[in-house]
C-alpha positions in Angstrom: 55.3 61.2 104.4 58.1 63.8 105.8 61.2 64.2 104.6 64.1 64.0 106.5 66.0 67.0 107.2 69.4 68.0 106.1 72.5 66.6 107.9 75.1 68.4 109.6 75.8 72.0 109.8 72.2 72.8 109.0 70.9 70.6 111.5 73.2 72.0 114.1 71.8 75.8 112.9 68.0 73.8 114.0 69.1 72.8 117.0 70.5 76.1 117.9 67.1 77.5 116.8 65.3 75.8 118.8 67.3 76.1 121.8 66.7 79.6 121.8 63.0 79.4 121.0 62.3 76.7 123.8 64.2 79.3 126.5 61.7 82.0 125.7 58.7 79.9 125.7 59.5 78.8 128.9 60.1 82.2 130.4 57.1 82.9 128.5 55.0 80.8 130.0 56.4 81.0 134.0 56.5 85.3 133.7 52.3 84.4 133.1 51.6 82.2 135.9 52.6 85.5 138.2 54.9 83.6 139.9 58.0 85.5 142.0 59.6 82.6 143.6 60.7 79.9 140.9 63.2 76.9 140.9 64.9 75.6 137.9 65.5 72.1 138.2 68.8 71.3 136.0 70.1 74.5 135.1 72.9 73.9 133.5 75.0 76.7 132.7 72.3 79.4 133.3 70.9 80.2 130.1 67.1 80.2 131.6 68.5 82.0 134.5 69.3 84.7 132.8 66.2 85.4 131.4 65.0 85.7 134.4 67.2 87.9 136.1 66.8 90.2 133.9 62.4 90.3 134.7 62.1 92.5 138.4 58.8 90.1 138.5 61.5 87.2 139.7 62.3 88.2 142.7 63.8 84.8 144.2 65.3 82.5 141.8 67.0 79.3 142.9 69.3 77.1 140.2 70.1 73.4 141.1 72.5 71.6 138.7 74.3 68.2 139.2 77.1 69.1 137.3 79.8 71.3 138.4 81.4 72.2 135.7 77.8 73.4 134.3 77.5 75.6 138.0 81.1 76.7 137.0 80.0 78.3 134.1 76.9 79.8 135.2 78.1 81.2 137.8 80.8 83.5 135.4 77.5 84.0 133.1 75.4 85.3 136.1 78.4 87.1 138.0 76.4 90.2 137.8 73.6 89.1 139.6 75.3 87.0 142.2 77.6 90.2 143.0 74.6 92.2 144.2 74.4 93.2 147.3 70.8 91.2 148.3 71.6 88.7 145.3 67.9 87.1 144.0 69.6 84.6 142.6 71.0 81.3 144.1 73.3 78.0 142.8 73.0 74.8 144.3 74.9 71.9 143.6 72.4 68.6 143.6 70.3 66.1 142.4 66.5 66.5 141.9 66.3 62.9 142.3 67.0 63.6 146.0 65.8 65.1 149.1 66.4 68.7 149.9 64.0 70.6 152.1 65.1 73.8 151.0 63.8 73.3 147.9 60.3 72.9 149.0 57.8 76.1 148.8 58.4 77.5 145.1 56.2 79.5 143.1 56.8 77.5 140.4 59.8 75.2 139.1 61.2 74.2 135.6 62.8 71.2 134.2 63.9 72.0 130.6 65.6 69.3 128.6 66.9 67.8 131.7 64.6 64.5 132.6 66.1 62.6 129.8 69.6 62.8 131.2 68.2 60.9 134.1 68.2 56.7 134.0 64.9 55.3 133.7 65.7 53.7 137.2 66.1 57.1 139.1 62.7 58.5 138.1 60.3 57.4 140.6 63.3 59.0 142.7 62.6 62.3 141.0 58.9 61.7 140.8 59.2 61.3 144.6 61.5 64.7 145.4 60.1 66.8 142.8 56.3 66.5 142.8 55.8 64.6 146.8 58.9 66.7 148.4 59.1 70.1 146.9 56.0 70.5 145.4 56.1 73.7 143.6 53.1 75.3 142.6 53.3 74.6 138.9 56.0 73.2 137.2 56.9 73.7 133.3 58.7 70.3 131.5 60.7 70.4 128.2 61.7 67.5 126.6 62.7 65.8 123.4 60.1 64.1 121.2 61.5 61.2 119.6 59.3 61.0 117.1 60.4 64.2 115.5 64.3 63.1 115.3 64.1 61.9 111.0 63.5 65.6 110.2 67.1 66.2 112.3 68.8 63.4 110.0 68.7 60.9 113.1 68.5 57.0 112.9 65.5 55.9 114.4 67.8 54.8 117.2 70.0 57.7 117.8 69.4 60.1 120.2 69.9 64.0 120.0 72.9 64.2 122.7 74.9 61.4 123.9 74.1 61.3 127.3 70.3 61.3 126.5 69.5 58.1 128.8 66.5 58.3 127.0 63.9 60.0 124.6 60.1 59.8 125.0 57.6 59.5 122.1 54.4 61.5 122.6 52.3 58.8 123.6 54.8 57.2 126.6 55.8 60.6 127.6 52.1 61.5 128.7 51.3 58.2 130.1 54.4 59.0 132.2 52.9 62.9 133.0 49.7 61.8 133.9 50.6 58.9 135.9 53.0 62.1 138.0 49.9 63.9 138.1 47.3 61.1 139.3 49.5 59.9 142.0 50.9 63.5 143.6 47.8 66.0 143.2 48.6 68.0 139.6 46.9 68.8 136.6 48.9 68.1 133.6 48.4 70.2 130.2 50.3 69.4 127.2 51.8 71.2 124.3 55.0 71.5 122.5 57.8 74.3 121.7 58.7 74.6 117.9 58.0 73.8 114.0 55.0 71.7 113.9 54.9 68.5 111.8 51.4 67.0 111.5 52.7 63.6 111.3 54.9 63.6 114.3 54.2 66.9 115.9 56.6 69.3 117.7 60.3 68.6 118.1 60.0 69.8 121.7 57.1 68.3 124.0 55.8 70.3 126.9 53.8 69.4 130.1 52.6 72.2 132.5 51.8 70.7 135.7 49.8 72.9 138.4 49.2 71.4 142.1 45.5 71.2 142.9 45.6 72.2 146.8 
């Protein structure tokens, strides 16, 4: 059986950790689909962003976050870039669990540790934006797996932030992936971000989604 981890500041120095890891496996992984064009649904302050700004492969990058307090602050952290004179990087205040045409046409789009901030009520909204409205050409998803949250101290009930609406074990999250796929014309390929447990796997769960037409 696993033991859990130890609480407090060392568990903060994990999550940290991980943070960073999960950032440069995503920019890993949409710098090798040869994308140029890409969407990052839920950007928060622009930590992804970043990343890739600083790649000339991006050459059209286009941030939508919810919050504005988040777009506040990544809009000082990518002043830089948004100061250029053909700037290739956009902010948009929104909701991926609504319609926005301007959104549609994207290389490829990511959603990391944002879907479980989202009520369980508003995903067939997002499953109806994201994947039948703006359809990117692949799409790379990050998000928490519940199962892992003993070996971070946590209660079986506790989440990892407070306004998690949510966290997905392994199995529900890809009954929730493939049923996305099935019903809007993806793939789905699953992974994870991470030290692996082989009880419970890896703290972060992936799904790489690529449109079949």
């Amino acid at each position: 059986m696993f033991e859990p981890a130890v609480s407090g500041e060392s568990r903060m120095t994990q999550m940290t950790s991980l943070h960073e890891e999960r950032l440069d496996h995503v920019f890993r992984v949409l710098k090798a689909t040869g994308a140029t064009r890409v969407l990052d649904l839920g950007c928060g302050s622009g930590s992804l962003l970043y990343r890739l700004l600083a790649d000339a492969q991006f050459s059209s990058i286009t941030g939508l976050e919810h919050s504005g307090l988040s777009l506040q602050q990544a809009r000082v952290n990518l002043a830089a870039y948004l100061s250029e004179g053909a700037p290739r990087v956009r902010l948009i205040r929104g909701s991926y669990a609504e319609s926005n045409p301007a959104l549609s046409g994207y290389d490829a789009a990511a959603m990391v540790e944002t879907i479980e901030h989202v009520y369980p009520g508003q995903l067939s909204k997002v499953e109806l934006a994201v994947f039948g409205e703006y359809r990117p050409g692949c799409l790379f998803m990050t998000t928490p797996n519940r199962e892992y949250n003993p070996l971070f101290d946590l209660a079986a009930d506790e989440f990892r932030e407070e306004d998690h609406k949510f966290e997905w074990d392994r199995t529900k999250f890809r009954r929730w992936a493939r049923g996305v796929a099935e019903r809007n014309g993806y793939q789905v390929e699953f992974g994870g971000i991470g030290e692996y447990d082989p009880e419970v796997g890896h703290p972060t769960q992936t799904a790489f989604f690529t449109r079949l037409d």
